[in-house]
C-alpha positions in Angstrom: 17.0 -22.4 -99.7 20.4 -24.2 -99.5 21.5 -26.4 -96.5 24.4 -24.0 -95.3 22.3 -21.3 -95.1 20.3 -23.1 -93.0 22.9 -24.3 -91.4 24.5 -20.9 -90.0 21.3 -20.0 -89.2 20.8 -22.3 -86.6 24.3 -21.7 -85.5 24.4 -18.2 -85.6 20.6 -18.9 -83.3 22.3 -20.9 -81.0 25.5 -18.7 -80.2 23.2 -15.8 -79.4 21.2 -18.4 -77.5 24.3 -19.2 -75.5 25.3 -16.0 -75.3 22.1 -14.5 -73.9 22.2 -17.4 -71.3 25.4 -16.5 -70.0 25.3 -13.1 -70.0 22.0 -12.8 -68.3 21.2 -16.5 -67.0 24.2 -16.4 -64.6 24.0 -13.7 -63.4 20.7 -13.9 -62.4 21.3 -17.8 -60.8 23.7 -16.4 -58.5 21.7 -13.4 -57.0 18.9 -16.1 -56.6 21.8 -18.0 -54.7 22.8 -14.9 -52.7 19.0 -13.9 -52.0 18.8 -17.8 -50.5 21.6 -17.1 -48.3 20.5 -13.5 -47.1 17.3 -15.5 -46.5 18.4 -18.3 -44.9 20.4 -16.5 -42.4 18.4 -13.0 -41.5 15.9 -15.2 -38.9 19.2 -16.1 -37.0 20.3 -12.7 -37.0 16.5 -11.3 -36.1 17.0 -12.8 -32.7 20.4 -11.2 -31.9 19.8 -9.3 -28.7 21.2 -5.3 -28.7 23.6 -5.4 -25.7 22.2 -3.2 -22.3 24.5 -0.2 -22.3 27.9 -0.6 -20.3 27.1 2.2 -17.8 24.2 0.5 -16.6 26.0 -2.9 -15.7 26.5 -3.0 -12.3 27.8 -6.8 -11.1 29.7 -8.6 -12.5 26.4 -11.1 -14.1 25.4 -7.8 -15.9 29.2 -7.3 -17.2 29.6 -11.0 -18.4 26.3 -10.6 -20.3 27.2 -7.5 -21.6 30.3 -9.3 -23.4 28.1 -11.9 -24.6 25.9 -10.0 -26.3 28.5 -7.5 -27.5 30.5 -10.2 -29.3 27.2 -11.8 -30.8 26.2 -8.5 -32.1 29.7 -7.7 -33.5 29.6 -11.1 -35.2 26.0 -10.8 -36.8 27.1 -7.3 -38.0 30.2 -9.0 -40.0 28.2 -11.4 -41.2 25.4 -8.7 -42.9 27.9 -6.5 -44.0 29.2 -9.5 -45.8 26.2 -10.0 -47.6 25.6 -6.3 -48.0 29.1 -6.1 -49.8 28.4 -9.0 -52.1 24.7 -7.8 -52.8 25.7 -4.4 -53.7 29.0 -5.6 -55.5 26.2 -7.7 -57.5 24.3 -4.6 -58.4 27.3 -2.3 -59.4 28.8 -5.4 -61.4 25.7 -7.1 -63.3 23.8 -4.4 -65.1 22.1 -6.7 -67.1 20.9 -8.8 -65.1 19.5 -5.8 -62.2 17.7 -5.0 -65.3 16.4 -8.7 -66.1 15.2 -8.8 -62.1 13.7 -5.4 -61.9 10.6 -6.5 -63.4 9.6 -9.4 -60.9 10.3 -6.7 -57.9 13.8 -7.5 -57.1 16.1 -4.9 -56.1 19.6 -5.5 -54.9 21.4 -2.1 -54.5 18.4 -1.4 -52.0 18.7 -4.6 -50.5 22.4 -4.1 -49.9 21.6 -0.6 -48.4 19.3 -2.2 -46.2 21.4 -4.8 -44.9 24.6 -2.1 -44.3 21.9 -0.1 -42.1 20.9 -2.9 -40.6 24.2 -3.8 -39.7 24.8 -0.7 -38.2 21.9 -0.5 -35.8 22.3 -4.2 -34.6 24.0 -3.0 -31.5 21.4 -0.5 -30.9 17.7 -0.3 -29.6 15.2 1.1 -31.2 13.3 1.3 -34.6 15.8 1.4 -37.0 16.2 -2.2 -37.3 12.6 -3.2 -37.8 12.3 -0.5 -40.8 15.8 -2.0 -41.9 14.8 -5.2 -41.8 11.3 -4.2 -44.0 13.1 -3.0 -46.3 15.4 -6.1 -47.2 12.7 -7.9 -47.4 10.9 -5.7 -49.6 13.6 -5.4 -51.9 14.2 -9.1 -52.1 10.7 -10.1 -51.5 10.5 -12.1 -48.7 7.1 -12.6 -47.4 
């Protein structure tokens, strides 16, 4: 065989090579990225207290609290819609690699869902945000 068929061989090898690795590989590094974040920053938002409701706040202890808590809830809720927006934007925007993920149990359009619905029954009590909170970590798999 003659060298410079060899030699575009390998070239035409490594260009795919590169190629693949770009269209796939980087993709994939930054949902691992945005999956550490989501990670790293749910167990602060786990212990965010729903706020009492405002007709039951009778002095002005109850009121103050009642502010505290309404502002830290407001701010956790920016803070998971945030990474809801850039989760799902990952899943409408990186086809290729949702489909390189899928396989290893990673889902981000869910986990994006899960985090919006989360972040809307933050300020709430009741179920909603443990079965919210399941399913981010199913989708991301979190154990």
């Amino acid at each position: 065989m003659q060298w410079y068929v060899i030699f575009v061989s390998v070239a035409t090898t490594g260009a795919f090579g590169w190629f693949a690795l770009e269209l796939v590989g980087r993709p994939v590094r930054n949902f691992l990225d945005l999956r550490r974040s989501v990670r790293h920053k749910m167990p602060f938002l786990a212990d965010v207290a729903a706020p009492q409701p405002r007709e039951t706040c009778v002095t002005s202890e109850q009121i103050r609290q009642y502010d505290t808590d309404l502002k830290n809830a407001r701010e956790a809720q920016r803070t998971l819609r945030e990474l809801a927006s850039q989760m799902l934007a990952f899943a409408e925007s990186e086809r290729a690699a949702c489909i390189a993920i899928k396989p290893f149990g990673f889902d981000p359009s869910a986990a994006g869902s899960g985090l919006i619905g989360l972040s809307n029954t933050l300020d709430r009590h009741g179920t909603d945000r443990a079965s919210f909170r399941k399913d981010v970590e199913r989708a991301l798999r979190f154990s």
